[in-house]
N, C-alpha and C positions, 0 to 999 in steps of 0.2 A: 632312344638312348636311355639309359636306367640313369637317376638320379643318386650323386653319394652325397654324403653327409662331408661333413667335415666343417733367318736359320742360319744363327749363323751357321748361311747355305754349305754343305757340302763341299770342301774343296776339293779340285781336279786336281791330279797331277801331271804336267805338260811334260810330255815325251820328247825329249828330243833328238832327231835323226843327224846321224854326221852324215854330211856329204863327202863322196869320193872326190878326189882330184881328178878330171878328164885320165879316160885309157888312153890316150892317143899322143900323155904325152912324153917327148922324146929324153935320148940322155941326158939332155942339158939342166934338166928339170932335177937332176938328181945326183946334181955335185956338190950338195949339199946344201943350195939353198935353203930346199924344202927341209930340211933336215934340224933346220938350225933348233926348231922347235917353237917358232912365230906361230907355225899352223896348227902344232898339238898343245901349246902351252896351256890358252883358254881353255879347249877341249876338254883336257882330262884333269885338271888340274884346279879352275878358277870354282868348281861346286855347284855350278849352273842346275847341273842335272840333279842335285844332291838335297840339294837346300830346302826343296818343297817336299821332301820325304820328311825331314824331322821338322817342321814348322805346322805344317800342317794341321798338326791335334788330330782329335778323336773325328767319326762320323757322326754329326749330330744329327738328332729328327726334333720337333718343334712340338712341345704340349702346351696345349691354349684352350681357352674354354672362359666359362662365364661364372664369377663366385657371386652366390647371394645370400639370404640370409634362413633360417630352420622353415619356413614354411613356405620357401623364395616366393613372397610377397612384393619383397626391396633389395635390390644389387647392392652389394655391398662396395664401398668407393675409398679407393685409399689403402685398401689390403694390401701389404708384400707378398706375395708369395714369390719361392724358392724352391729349386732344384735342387739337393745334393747329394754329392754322391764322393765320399772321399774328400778331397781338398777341393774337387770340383765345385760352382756354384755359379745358378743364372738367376736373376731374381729380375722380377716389375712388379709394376703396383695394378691395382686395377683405376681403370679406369670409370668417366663418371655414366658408362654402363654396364659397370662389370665383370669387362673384359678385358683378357690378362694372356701374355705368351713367355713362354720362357723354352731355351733350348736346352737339352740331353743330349748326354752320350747314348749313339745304337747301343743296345746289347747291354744295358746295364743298369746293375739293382740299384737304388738310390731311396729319395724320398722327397715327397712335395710338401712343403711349410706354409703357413699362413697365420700372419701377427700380425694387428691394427687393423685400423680403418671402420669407416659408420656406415650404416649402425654396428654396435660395436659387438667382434665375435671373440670366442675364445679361443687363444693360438694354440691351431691344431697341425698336426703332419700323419703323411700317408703314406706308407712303402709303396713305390713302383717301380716297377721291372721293365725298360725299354727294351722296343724289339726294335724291326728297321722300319717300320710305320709310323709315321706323326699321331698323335695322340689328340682326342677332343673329349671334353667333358663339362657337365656341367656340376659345379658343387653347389650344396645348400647348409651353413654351416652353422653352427649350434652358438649362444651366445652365452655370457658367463654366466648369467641366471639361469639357465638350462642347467649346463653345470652343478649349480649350486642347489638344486630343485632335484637333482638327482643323486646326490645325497642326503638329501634329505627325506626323499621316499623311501630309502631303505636303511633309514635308522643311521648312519655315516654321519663323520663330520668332516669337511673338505679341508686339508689340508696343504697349503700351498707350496708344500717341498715335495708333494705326490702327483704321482699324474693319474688322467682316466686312458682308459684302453676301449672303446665303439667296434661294434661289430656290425656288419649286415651279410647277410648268408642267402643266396638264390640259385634256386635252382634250375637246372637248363637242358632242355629237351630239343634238338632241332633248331627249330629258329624261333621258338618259346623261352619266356624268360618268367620266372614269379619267386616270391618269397620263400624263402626255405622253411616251410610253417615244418613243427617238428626237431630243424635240427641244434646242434646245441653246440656251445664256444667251447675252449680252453685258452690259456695261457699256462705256458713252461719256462722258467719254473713257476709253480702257483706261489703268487705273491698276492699282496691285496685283498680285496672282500668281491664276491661273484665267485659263476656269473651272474648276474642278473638281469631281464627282459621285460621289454617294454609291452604292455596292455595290448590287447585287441581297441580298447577303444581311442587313445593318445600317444602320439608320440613322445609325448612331454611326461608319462606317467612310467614309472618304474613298477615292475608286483613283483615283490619278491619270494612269491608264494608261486609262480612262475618257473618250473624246471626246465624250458625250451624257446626256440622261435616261437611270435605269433606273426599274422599277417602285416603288425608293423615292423617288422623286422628290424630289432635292433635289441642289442645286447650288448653289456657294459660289463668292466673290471671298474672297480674304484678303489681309489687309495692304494695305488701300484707304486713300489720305491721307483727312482731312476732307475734304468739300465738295458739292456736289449734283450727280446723274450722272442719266443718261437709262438707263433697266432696260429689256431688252426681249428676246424669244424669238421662238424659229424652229421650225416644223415643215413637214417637206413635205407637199404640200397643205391645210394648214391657211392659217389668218388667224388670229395671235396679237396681238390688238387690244384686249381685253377683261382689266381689272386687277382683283383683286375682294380684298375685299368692296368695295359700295359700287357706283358706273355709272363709273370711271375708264377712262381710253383708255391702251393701252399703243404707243409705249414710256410708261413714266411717269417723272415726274422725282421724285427720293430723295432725303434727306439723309443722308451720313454722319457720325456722329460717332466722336471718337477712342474706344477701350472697348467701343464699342454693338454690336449688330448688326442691320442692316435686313435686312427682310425686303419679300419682294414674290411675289403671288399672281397669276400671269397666266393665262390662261385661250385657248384655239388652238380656232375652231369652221371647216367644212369649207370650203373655197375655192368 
């Protein structure tokens, strides 16, 4: 499983069969007794068969996994993370391993959150796209000195009514997976300072003298106003089309918040 940065079960719906009255039986059955509508009142009338069509909600699937910290040395304990998608929202905390579940709508774009807890990380969120498969992953998530360290590699001064915009970009051949050494970010509209990419030698080191991926794969917007932007990556000969976790289509649409930082996992397979 590639590392990112950063039920309630299914309900059935119970069929219900009406049963005939006996063929067999005679006139007497049909002076009206049966008629009165004792027998069809319930039936058709009380909602029985009704009721579990609109109550029911959406099909959900289950995304769970383990959050830690930038170089998951140390789980991180106490985190909320959140699901949302519209008014929808599932949230838990992690616990003191970790680990965290929250439920999704099948089939729909949303985004994963994560505020608080120690050691302490900066609140970040991530577009995903649910399909009808539960979701596993594991996060490793940047802390507010990263943050602040990364502005300050490239000359910036962090702003706390701005958000940052994390990239990682991989490429995938088969059943091969590696870094998209080569490819290169956007955000639309261009707002903010980038892109900018991280070192061959540090995660933690920004060069801004840097035009593309390197084998750490990660690339940054900083000082992006609020608001929602189209994410999307380039590789030659590839097709960067693919957002993950999740069945999302890249480019994919973000939200930023002021403080936070998004993150987005695109994925480039062979033209």
């Amino acid at each position: 499983m590639r590392t990112t940065w950063m039920t309630w079960l299914v309900l059935a719906l119970a069929l219900c069969l009406a049963c005939n009255e006996d063929d067999d039986d005679d006139g007497d059955d049909d002076t009206g007794d049966d008629d009165t509508g004792d027998d069809d009142a319930g039936d058709d009338d009380t909602g029985d068969d009704d009721t579990g069509d609109d109550d029911t909600g959406p099909d959900l699937i289950s995304i769970s996994g383990t959050w830690k910290n930038w170089d998951g040395s140390a789980v991180i304990v106490g985190t909320e993370i959140c699901f949302e998608s519209g008014k929808y929202q599932d949230c838990d905390s992690t616990d003191q391993g970790g680990a965290w579940a929250v439920d999704a709508p099948a089939d729909t774009a949303g985004m994963l959150t994560s505020e608080g807890g120690k050691p302490a990380i900066a609140p970040s969120l991530m577009p995903v796209h649910t399909g009808t498969n539960d979701i596993s992953l594991v996060i490793e998530d940047a802390s507010p000195a990263h943050v602040t360290a990364w502005y300050g590699d490239v000359g910036a001064t962090e702003d706390p009514t701005l958000g940052t915009v994390g990239f990682q970009v991989w490429h995938t051949w088969g059943p091969n997976t590696a870094p998209a050494v080569g490819a290169t970010i956007a955000l639309a509209p261009g707002k903010g300072a980038g892109p900018y990419y991280c070192s061959e030698k540090t995660l933690e080191e920004l060069d801004p003298t840097l035009v593309s991926m390197t084998e750490s794969n990660i690339g940054f917007f900083v000082g992006v106003p609020p608001g929602t932007y189209d994410l999307s990556a380039s590789l030659d000969g590839y097709v960067c089309d693919k957002v993950w976790p999740g069945v999302g289509a890249a480019p994919v649409s973000a939200e930023v918040r002021p403080g936070w930082s998004t993150w987005v996992i695109i994925d480039c397979t062979p033209e």
